[in-house]
C-alpha positions as CSV (number, residue, x, y, z in Angstrom):
1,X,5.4,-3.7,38.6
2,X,7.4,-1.5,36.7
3,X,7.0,-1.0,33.0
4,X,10.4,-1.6,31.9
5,X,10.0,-5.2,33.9
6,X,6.6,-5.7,32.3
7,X,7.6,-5.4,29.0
8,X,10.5,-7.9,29.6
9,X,8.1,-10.4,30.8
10,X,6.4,-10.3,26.6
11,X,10.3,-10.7,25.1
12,X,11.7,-14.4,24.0
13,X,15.3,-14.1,23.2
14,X,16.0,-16.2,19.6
15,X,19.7,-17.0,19.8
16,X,19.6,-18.4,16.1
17,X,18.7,-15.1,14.8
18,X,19.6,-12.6,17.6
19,X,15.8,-11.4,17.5
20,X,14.6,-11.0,20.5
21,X,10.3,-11.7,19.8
22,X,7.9,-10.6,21.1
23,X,5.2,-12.8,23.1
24,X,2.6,-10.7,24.0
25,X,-0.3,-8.8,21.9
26,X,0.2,-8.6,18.4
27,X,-1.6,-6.2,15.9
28,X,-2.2,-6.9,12.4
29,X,1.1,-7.9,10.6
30,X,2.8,-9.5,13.2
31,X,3.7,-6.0,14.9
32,X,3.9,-6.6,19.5
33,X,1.7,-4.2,21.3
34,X,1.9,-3.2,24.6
35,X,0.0,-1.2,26.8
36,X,1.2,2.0,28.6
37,X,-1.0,3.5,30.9
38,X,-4.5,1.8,29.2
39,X,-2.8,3.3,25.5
40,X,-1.5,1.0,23.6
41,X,1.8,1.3,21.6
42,X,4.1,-0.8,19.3
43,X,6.5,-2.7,21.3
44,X,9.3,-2.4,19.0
45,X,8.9,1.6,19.1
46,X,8.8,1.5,23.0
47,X,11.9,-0.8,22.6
48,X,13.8,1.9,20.7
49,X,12.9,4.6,22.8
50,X,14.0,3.2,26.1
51,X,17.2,2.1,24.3
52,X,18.2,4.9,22.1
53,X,15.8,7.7,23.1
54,X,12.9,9.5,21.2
55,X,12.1,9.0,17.9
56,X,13.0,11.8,15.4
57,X,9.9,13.5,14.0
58,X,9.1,12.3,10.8
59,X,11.0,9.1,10.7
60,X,9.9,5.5,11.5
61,X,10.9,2.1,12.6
62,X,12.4,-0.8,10.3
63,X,13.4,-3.6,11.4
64,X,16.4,-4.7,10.0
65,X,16.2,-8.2,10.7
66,X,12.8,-8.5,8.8
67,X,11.4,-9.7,11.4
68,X,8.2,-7.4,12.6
69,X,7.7,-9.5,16.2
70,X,11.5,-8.6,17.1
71,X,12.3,-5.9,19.9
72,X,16.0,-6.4,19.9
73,X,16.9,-2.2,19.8
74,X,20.5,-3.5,17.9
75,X,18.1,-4.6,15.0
76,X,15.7,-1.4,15.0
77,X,16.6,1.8,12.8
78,X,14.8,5.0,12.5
79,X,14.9,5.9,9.0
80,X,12.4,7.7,6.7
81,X,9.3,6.1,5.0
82,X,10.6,6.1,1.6
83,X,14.0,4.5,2.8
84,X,11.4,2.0,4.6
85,X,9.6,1.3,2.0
86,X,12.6,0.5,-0.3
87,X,14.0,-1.9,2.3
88,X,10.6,-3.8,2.1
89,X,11.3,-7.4,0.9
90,X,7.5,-7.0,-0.1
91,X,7.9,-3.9,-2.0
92,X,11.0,-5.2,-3.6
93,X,9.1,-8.7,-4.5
94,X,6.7,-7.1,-6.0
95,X,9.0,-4.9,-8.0
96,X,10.6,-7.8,-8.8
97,X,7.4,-9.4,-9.8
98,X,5.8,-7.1,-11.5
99,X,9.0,-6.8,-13.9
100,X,8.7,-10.5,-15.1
101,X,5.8,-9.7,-16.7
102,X,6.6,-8.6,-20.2
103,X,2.5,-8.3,-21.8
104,X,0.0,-6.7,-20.9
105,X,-3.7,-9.0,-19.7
106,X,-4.6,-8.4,-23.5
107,X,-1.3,-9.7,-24.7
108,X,0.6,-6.1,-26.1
109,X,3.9,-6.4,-25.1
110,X,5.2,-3.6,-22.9
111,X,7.3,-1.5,-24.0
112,X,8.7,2.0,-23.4
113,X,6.3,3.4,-26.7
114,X,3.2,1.2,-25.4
115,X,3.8,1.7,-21.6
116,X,2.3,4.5,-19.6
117,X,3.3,5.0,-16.0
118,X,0.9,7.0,-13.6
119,X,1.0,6.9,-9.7
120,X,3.8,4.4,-10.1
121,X,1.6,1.4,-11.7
122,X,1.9,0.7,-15.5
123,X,-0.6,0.4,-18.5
124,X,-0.6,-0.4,-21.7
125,X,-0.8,2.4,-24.1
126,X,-3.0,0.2,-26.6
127,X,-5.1,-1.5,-24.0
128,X,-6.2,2.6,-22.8
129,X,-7.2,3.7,-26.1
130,X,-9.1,0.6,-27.1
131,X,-11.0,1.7,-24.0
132,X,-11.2,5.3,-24.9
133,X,-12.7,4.5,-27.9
134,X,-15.4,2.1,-26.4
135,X,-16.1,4.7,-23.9
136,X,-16.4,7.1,-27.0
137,X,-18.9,4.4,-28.6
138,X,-21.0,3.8,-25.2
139,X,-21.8,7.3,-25.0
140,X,-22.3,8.5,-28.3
141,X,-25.2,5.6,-28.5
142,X,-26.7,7.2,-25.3
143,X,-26.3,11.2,-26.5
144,X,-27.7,10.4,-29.7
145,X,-30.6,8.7,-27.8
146,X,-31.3,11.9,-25.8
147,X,-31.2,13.9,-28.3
148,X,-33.7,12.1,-30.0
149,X,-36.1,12.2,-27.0
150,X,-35.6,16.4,-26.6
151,X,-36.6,16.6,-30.2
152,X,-39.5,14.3,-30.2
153,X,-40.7,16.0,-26.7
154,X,-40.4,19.5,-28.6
155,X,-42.2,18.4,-31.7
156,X,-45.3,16.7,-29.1
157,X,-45.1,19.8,-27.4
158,X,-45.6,22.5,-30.5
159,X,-48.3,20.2,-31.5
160,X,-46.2,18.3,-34.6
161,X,-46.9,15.1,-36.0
162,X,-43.9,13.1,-36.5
């Protein structure tokens, strides 16, 4: 059978939403799979190729309907992972989330002096320097303590009495 024929065989058109799902395999998050001479690839790549040719290097699928089980090629676009990623209705959720929330766990209220962005997460300014200064405390305890022991083991070992 040929593989164009094959992978019809896995497709269930949806006239409701125009998605045409896929039946077959799935991997993790809903995505079809389908194997290609025993290696298996993403049906809704396949789908793409065969309907608009090759992917262009450095770009990937996104389903513009949403909908990751869906092979229809008029609801595929190859776009780069940043534009992707933006279009995610789980990245923008938890954008979206992540902005309601005005305090930090400790209860400071974020704000553009208290806030401190790094790798595109957000902490609070007053909540890190509490923790600095613990930190400090922790280890100050333990140098002092070692120090102790290096002057007691040189006093034991030039014969002094403490």
């Amino acid at each position: 059978m040929e593989t164009v024929e094959r992978f019809k065989k896995f497709t269930s058109p949806d006239r409701r939403t125009a998605c045409v799902n896929w039946i077959g395999a799935k991997a993790g998050r809903g995505y079809g799979v389908f194997a290609i001479d025993g290696k298996q690839v993403y049906a809704h790549r396949f789908a793409y190729e065969m309907a608009k040719g090759p992917i262009p290097y450095g770009l990937e699928i996104d389903h513009l309907c949403r909908n990751p089980a869906c092979v229809n090629p008029d609801h595929l676009e190859a776009v780069t992972h940043a534009e992707n990623m933006r279009r995610s209705t789980a990245v923008a959720a938890a954008r979206a989330s992540a902005a309601l929330i005005r305090f930090c766990p400790k209860g400071h209220e974020y704000t553009a002096e208290n806030t401190r962005m790094h790798n595109g997460k957000r902490s609070c300014r007053k909540c890190s320097a509490q923790a600095a200064k613990e930190y400090d405390a922790r280890n100050r305890d333990v140098r002092a303590a070692k120090a102790r022991d290096r002057r007691a083991a040189a006093r034991q070992a030039l014969g002094m009495a403490e």
